[in-house]
C-alpha positions in Angstrom: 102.5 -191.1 -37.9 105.7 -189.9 -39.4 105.9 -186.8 -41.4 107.6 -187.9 -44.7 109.6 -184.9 -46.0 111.8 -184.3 -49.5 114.9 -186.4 -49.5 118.1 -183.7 -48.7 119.4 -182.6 -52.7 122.9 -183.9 -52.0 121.3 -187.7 -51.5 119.2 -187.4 -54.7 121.4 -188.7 -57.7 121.5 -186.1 -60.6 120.4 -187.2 -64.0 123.1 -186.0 -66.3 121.2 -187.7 -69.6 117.3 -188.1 -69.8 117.4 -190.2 -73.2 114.5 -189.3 -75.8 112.6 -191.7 -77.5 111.5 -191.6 -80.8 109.3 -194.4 -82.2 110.8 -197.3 -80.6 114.6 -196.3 -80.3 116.0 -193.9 -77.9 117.9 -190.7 -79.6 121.6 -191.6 -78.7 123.2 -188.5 -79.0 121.1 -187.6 -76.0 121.9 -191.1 -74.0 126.2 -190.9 -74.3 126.4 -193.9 -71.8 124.2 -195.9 -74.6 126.4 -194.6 -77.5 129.4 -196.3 -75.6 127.4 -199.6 -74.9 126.1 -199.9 -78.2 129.5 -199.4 -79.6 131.3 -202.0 -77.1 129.0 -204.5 -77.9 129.8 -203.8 -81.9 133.1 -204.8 -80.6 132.7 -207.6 -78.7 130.6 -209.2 -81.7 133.2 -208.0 -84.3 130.7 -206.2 -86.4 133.5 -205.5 -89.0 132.1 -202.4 -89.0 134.3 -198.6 -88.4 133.5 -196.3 -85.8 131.4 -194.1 -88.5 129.5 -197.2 -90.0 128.3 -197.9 -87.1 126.9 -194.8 -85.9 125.2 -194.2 -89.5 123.9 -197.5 -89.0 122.7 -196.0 -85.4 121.6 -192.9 -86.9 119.4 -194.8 -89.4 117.5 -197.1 -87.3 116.9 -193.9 -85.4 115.3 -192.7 -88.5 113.3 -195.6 -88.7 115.3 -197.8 -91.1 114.1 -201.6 -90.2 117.2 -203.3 -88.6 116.1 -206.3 -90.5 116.2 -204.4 -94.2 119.7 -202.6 -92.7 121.7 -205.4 -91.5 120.5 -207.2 -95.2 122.7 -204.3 -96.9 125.5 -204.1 -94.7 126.2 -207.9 -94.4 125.6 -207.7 -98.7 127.8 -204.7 -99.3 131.3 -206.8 -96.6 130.4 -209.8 -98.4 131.4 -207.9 -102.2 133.9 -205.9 -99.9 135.4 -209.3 -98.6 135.1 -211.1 -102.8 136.9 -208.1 -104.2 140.0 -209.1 -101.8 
């Protein structure tokens, strides 16, 4: 039999960010590493929308905002942005 003992602190990897959930989306001002993910994949599929849109967007969903019902009134609201041009 082996005696099975705590694994030494130095080998255990530290948790800098234990994200929260909140109905079914995690918090990300708790989660930074799924702040920055979130906001490279706005990039990568060219959104359109700033920095700030984005995280009100975030924010919103958070709130409990359907996605569905959000994304509606963001693509309506470029679409007028992009006729006025």
């Amino acid at each position: 039999m082996s005696q099975e003992t705590d694994p030494e602190p130095s080998l255990v990897p530290e948790l800098k960010y234990e994200p929260t959930i909140t109905a079914d989306f995690f918090c990300l001002h708790t989660s930074p590493p799924l702040h920055i993910a979130l906001h490279g994949m706005s990039a990568l599929t060219h959104t359109r929308l700033s920095k700030n849109a984005f995280d009100l967007c975030l924010e919103l969903m958070e709130a409990g905002v359907k996605s569905k019902a959000l994304a509606d009134i963001v693509l309506y609201i470029l679409n007028c942005k992009n006729d006025a041009k």
